[in-house]
C-alpha distance (Angstrom), angle and dihedral (degrees) to the residues before:
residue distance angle dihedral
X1 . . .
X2 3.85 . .
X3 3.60 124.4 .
X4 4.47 103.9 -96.9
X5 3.32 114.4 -107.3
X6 4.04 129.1 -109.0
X7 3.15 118.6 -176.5
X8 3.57 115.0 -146.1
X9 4.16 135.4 27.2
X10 4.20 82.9 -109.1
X11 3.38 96.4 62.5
X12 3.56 95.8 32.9
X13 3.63 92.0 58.6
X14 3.32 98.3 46.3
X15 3.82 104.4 42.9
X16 4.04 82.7 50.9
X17 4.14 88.8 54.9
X18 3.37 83.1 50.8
X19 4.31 92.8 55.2
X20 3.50 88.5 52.3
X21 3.68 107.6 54.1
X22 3.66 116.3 144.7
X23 3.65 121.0 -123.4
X24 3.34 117.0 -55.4
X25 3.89 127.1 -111.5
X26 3.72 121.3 -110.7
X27 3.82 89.1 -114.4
X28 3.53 94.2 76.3
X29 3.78 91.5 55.8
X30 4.05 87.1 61.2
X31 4.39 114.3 124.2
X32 3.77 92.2 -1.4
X33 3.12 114.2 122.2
X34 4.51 114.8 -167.6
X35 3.91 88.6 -100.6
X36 3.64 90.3 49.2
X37 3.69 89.9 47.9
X38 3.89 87.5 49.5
X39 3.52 92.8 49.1
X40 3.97 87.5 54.2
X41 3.65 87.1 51.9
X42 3.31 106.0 58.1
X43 3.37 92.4 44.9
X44 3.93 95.9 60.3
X45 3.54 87.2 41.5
X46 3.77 92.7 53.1
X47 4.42 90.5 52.2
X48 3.73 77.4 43.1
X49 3.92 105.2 -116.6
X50 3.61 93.6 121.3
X51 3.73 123.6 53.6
X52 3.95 138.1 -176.7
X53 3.49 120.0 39.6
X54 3.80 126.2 -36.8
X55 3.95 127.5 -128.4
X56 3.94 109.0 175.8
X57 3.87 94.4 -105.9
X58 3.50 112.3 126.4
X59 4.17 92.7 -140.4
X60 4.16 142.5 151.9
X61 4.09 80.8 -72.6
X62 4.35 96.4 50.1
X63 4.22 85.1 44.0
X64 3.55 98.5 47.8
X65 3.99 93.0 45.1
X66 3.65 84.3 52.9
X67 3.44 97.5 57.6
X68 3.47 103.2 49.1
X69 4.54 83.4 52.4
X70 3.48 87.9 52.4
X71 4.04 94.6 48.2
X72 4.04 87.2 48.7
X73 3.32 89.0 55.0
X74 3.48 107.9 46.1
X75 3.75 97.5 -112.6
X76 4.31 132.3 134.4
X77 4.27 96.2 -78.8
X78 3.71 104.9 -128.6
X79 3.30 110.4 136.7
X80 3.82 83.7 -132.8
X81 4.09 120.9 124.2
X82 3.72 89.1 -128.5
X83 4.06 120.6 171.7
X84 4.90 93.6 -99.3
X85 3.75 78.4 44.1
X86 3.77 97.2 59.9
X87 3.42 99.4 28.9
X88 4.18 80.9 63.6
X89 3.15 96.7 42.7
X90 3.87 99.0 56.6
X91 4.38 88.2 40.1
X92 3.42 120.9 107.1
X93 3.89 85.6 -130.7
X94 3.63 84.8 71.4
X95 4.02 111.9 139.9
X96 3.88 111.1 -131.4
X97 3.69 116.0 -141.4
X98 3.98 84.1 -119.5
X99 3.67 89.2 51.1
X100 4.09 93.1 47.7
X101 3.93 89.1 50.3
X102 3.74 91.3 56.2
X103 3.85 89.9 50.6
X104 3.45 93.0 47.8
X105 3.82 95.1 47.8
X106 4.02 89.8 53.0
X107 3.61 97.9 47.2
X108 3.93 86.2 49.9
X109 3.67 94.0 53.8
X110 3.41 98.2 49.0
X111 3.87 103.0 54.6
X112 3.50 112.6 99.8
X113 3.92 122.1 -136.6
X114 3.39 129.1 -108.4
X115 3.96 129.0 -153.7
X116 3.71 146.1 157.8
X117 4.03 112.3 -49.4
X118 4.16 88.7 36.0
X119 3.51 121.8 126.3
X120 3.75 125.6 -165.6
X121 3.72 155.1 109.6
X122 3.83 84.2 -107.4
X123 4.31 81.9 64.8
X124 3.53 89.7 42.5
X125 3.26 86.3 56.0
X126 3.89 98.5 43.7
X127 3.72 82.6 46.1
X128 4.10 91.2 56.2
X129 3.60 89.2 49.8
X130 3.65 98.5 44.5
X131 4.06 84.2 53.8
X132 3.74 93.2 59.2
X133 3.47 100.4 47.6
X134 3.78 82.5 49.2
X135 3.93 105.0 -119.6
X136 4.09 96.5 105.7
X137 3.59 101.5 64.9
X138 4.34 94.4 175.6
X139 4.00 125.2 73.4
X140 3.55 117.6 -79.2
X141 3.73 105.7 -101.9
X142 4.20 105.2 157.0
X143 3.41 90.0 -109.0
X144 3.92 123.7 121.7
X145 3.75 105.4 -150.2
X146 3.61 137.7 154.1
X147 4.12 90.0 -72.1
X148 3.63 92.5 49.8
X149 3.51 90.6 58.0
X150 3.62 96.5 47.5
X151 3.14 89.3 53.5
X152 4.06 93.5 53.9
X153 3.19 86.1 50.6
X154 3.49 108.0 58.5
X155 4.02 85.5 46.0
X156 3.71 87.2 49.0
X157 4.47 80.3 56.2
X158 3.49 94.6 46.6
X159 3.88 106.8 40.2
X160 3.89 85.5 53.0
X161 4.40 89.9 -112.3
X162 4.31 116.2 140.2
X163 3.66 103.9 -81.4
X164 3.99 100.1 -110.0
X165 4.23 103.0 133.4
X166 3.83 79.1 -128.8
X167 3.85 121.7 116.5
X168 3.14 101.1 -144.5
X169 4.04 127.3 163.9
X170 3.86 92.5 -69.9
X171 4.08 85.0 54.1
X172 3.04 92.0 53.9
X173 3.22 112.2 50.6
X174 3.88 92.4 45.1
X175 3.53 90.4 49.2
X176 3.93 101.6 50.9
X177 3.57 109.6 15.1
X178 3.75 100.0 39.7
X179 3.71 138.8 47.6
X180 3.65 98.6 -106.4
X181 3.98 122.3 -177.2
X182 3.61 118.5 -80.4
X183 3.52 123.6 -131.9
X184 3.96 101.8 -114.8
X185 3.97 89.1 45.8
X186 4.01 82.2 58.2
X187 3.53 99.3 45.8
X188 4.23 86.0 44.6
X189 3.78 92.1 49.7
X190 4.25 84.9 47.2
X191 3.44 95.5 67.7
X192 3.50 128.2 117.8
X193 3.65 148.4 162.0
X194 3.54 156.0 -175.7
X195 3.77 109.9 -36.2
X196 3.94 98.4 16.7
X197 4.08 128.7 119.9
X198 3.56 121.3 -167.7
X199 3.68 139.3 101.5
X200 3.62 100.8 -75.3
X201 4.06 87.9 63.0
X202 4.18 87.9 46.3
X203 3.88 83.5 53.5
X204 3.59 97.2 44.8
X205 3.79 90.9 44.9
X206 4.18 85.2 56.1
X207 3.78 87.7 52.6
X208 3.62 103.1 44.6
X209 3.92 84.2 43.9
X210 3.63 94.0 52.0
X211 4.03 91.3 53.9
X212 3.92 87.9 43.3
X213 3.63 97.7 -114.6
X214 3.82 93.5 116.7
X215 3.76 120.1 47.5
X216 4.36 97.2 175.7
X217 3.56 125.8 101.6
X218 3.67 112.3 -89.5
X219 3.79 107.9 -106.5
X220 3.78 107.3 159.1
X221 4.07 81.8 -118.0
X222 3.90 113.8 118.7
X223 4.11 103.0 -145.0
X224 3.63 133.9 142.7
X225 3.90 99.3 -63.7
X226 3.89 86.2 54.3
X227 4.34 96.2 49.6
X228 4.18 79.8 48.6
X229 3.42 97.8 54.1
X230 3.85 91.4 45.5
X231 3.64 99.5 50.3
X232 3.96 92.2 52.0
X233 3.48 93.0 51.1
X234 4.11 90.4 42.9
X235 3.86 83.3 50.0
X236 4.02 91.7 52.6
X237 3.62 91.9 39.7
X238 3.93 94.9 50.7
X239 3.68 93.5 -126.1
X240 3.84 136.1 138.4
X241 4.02 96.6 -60.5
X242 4.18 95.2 -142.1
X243 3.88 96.5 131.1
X244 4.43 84.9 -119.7
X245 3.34 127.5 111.9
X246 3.37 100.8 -126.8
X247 3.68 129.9 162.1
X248 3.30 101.3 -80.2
X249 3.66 94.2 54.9
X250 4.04 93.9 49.7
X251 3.98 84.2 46.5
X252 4.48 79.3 65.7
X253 3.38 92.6 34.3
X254 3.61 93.2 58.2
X255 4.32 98.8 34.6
X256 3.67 118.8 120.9
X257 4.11 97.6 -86.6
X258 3.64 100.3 33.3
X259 3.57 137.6 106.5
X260 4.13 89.0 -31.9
X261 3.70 98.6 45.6
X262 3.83 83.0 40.2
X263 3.54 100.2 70.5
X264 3.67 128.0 52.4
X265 4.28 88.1 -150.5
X266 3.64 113.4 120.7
X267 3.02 119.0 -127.2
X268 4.19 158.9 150.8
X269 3.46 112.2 -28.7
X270 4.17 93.6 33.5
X271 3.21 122.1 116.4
X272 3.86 139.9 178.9
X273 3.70 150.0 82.7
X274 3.94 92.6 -44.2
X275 3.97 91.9 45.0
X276 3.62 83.7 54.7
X277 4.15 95.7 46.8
X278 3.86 84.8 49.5
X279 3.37 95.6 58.0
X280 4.37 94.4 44.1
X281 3.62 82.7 55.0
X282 4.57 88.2 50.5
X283 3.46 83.9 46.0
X284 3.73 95.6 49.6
X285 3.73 92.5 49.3
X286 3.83 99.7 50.1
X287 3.86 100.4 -93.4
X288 3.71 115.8 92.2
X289 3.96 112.5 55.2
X290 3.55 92.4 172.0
X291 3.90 144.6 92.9
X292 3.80 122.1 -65.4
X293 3.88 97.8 -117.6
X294 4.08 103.1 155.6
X295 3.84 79.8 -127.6
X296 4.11 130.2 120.3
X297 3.95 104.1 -141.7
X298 3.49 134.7 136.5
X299 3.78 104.2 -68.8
X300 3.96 89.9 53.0
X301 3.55 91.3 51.3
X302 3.78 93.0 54.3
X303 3.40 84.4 51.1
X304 3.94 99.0 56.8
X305 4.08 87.6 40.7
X306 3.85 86.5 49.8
X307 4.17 89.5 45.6
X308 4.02 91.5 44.0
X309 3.82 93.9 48.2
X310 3.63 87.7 54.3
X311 4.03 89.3 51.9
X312 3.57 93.0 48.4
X313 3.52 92.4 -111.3
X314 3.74 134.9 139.9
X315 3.81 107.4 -78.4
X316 3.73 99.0 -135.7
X317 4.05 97.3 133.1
X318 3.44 94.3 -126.0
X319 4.36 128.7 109.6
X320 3.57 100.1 -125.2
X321 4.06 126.1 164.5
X322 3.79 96.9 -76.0
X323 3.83 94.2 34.1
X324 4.30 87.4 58.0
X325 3.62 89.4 41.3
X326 3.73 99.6 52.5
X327 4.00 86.4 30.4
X328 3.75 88.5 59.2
X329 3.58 106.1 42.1
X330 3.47 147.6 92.8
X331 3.02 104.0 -95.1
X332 3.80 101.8 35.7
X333 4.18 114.8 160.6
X334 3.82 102.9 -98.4
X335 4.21 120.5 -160.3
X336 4.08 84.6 -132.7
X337 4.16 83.4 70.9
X338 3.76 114.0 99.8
X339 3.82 90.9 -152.3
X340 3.82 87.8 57.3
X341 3.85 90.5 47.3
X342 3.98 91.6 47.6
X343 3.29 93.6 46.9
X344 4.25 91.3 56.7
X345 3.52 95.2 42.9
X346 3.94 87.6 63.1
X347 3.47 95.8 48.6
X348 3.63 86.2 49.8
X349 3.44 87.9 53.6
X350 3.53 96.6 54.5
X351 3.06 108.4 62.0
X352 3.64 134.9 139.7
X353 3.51 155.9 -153.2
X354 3.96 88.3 -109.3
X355 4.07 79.2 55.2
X356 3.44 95.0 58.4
X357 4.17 94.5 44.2
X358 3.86 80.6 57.4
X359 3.84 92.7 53.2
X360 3.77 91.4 45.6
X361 3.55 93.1 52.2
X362 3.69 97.0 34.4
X363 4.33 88.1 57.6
X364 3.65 95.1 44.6
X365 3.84 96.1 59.7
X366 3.85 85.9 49.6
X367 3.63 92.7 64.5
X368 4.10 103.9 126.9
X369 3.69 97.2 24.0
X370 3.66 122.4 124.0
X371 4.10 119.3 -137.4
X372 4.16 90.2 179.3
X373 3.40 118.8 -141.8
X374 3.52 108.0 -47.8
X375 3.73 97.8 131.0
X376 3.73 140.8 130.1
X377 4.17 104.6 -111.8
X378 3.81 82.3 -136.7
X379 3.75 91.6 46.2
X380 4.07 118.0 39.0
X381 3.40 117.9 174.9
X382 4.44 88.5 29.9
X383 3.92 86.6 111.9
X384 3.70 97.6 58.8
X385 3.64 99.7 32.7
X386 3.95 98.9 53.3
X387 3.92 89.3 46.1
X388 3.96 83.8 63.2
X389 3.86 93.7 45.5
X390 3.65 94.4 47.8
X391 3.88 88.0 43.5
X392 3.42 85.4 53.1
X393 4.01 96.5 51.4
X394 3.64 93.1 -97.3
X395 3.90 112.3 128.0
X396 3.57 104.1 -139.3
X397 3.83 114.8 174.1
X398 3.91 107.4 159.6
X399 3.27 138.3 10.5
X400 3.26 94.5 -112.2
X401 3.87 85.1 71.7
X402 4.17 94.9 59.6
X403 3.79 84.1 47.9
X404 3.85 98.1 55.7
X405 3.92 87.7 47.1
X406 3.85 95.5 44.4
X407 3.75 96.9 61.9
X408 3.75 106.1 127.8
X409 3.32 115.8 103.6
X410 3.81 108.7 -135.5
X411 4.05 114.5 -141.8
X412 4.01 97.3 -176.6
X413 4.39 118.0 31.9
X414 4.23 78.6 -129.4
X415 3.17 92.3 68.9
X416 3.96 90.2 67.1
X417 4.06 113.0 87.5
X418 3.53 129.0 -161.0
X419 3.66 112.8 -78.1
X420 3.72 98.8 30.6
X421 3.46 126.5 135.0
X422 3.32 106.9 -126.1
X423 4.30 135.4 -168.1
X424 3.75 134.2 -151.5
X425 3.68 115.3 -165.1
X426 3.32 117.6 -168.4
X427 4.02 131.1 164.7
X428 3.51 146.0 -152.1
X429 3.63 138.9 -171.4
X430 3.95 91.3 -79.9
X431 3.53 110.1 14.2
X432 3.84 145.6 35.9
X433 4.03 118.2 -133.6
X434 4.02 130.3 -161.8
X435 3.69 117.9 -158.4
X436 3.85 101.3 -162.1
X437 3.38 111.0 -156.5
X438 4.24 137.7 165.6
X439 3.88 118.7 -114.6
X440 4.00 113.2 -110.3
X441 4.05 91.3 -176.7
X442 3.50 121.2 -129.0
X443 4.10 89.3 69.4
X444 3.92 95.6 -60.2
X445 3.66 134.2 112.1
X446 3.57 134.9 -163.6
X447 3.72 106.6 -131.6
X448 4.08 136.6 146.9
X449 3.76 121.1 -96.6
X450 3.97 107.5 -118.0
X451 3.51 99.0 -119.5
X452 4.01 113.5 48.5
X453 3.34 93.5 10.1
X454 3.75 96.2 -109.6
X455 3.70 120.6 -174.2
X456 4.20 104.9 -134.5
X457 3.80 138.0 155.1
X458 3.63 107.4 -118.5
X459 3.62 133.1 171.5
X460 3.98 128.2 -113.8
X461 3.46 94.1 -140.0
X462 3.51 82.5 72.6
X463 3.50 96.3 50.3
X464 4.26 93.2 96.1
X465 4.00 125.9 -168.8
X466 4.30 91.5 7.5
X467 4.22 121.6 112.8
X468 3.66 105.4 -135.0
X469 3.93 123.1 -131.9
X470 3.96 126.5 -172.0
X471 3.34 138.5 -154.1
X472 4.39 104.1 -149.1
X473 3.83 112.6 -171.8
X474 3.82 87.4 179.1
X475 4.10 95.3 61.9
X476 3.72 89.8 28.1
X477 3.72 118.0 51.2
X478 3.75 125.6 23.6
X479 3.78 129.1 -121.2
């Protein structure tokens, strides 16, 4: 069965919050007695906010349905079975989940976008917003200038929306009928030091790199080189010299005139006539199977990692001077050379558990991204999950080439680690679909939604009707 549908990164964000709710307190579990609870059940089940079978305990599953009723319907989200709650619930005024979706769909098609040169109280507005999340740092004057969209644009980053500096109806929707993430709570949850991996140390590898402070290979891994890099640029920047990239030091990182306005590298988030002569000349070469959009986003950037992997060049994803020069030239590395396609089959074959940690961590920070419909029909999810292998250093050029690796059949969903590559086959009367997907562990994936393209954690349990294949660096490769 396919993923269900959300349509926007609002509601995909916060139905997926709701998913994950911790355990709930005892105080929910307060006058309810397990018919009760039953009875609650089956009525979230029957607006369709609750899904599976039903037992009459009150758990994570009960709370979390709960919460995404009580967002629908405009009530306090607290996962808690509280007395306004209830008496909702049981009304025949009750908002289906079906009935919310439509809503949501027509309000989003009816905003109208805003971008640079508009000039409006419904900027002002943005504008005012913007401020209080902490991403406009001017006065509100109605005006969308060069600030306002720089300011879009880092919200666009943040809230996991395509990088455009455009509000658009995904924008705004986040922005003023959500509670998106604020600016400081990004640059807290950015920081990193000595001794951490993730993909807040890969980014702030790129950006040091960029401004020539580091000169390592990005690995996500926060060592020695990294705390170097840091304290020079802390040193030049006049900030607290403590070798971590704490807030304070993203905050630089990411000011107008930093590390992007520092290098003269295209890349995501760009957008324009040369973006889209770039990616004719991918396409050209065998790299970029995709719409000509004028737009940097993921699949382009898989595309120039792909292209500089085959030029023996550093895979950073981003057009710098020797990228373009080699990109342009006569002799540029084409997919339709067997040397280049030798060359990725053995990196494909050597890969590694340390591969695979990179994948897993690589897919995780992705969660509330969008990778828009650039898909396969046979193969949803291919776009997203061969921009993490390739970020990972894995060559992946077709799906064909995720299939081949994902051949173990998996009996039990805990027998799927984080990092895997893993395959849902499912069939219908005329055709045979493959959900690719990354492992999460503990019987989740990270896959895309099917429509929108939404990046969520979702678990294979849920995944009905569809044999599951893996792909398990640990029992097939060596160190």
């Amino acid at each position: 069965m396919r993923l269900q549908k959300y349509l926007a990164c609002c509601l995909v964000l916060s139905f997926l919050s709701a998913a994950l709710a911790e355990p709930l307190d005892t105080e929910y579990l307060v006058d309810m007695t397990a018919d009760e609870v039953y009875q609650l059940e089956e009525r979230l089940s029957a607006l369709g906010y609750l899904s599976g079978e039903y037992d009459g305990v009150f758990d994570a599953e009960t709370s979390a349905a709960l919460e995404s009723f009580q967002q629908a319907n405009g009530l306090e989200v607290t996962g808690s079975a509280d007395g306004t709650t209830l008496d909702r619930l049981n009304s025949a005024d009750a908002l289906s989940r079906q009935d919310y979706l439509a809503r949501f769909a027509n309000a989003y098609a009816q905003m109208t976008p805003l971008e640079k040169g508009s000039t409006s109280n419904d900027v002002l507005s943005v504008q005012r917003k913007l401020k209080e999340y902490g991403y406009f740092l001017g006065d509100p004057d109605g005006v969308f200038g060069d600030s306002t969209q720089q300011a879009v644009e880092k919200f666009q980053m943040v809230n996991g929306l395509t990088v455009s500096g455009v509000a658009d109806g995904a924008v705004l929707m986040r922005l003023m009928a959500d509670s998106p993430i604020t600016w400081s709570a990004y640059l807290t949850e950015m920081s990193a030091a000595e001794g951490d991996t993730g993909l807040n140390v890969y980014a702030l590898q790129k950006k040091l790199q960029a401004l020539g402070y580091f000169t390592g290979s990005c690995t996500a891994s926060f060592g020695e080189l990294t705390r170097e890099a840091v304290l020079a640029y802390q040193v030049d920047m006049r900030l607290e010299q403590n070798g971590q990239a704490d807030a304070a030091t993203w905050a630089a990182l990411y000011a107008v005139n930093a590390a992007d306005a520092a290098s003269d590298a295209l890349k995501t988030g760009d957008y324009g006539d040369e973006i889209r002569e770039l990616q004719e000349r991918l396409n050209a070469l065998g790299f970029f199977d995709h719409e000509i959009t004028g737009s940097y986003g993921y699949t382009t950037e898989t595309a120039v990692r792909l292209f500089q992997m085959a030029a023996n060049l550093p895979a950073t994803g981003e057009i710098d001077a020797e990228t373009l020069a080699q990109l342009t030239g006569d002799s540029a590395a084409s997919m339709l050379d067997g040397i280049v396609q030798q060359r990725f089959q053995l990196m494909l074959d050597a890969a590694s558990v340390d591969t695979q940690s990179a994948i897993a961590s690589l897919a995780n920070g992705l969660i509330g991204a969008s990778f828009g419909s650039a898909d396969d029909e046979l193969y949803p999810g291919y776009a997203f999950v061969q921009y993490v292998c390739v970020a990972a250093g894995l060559p992946v050029t077709f799906p064909e080439d995720l299939i081949r690796m994902a051949d173990l059949q998996v009996e039990t969903i805990k027998a799927v680690d984080a990092g895997d590559i893993v395959a849902f086959q499912s069939a219908s009367a005329d055709t045979v679909t493959i959900q690719l997907a990354i492992g999460a562990g503990d019987g989740k994936v990270i896959c895309t939604t099917e429509s929108g393209g939404w990046v969520v954690l979702s678990y294979m349990d849920q995944m009905e009707g569809a044999t599951i294949y893996c792909w398990d660096a640990i029992d097939g490769f060596g160190e």
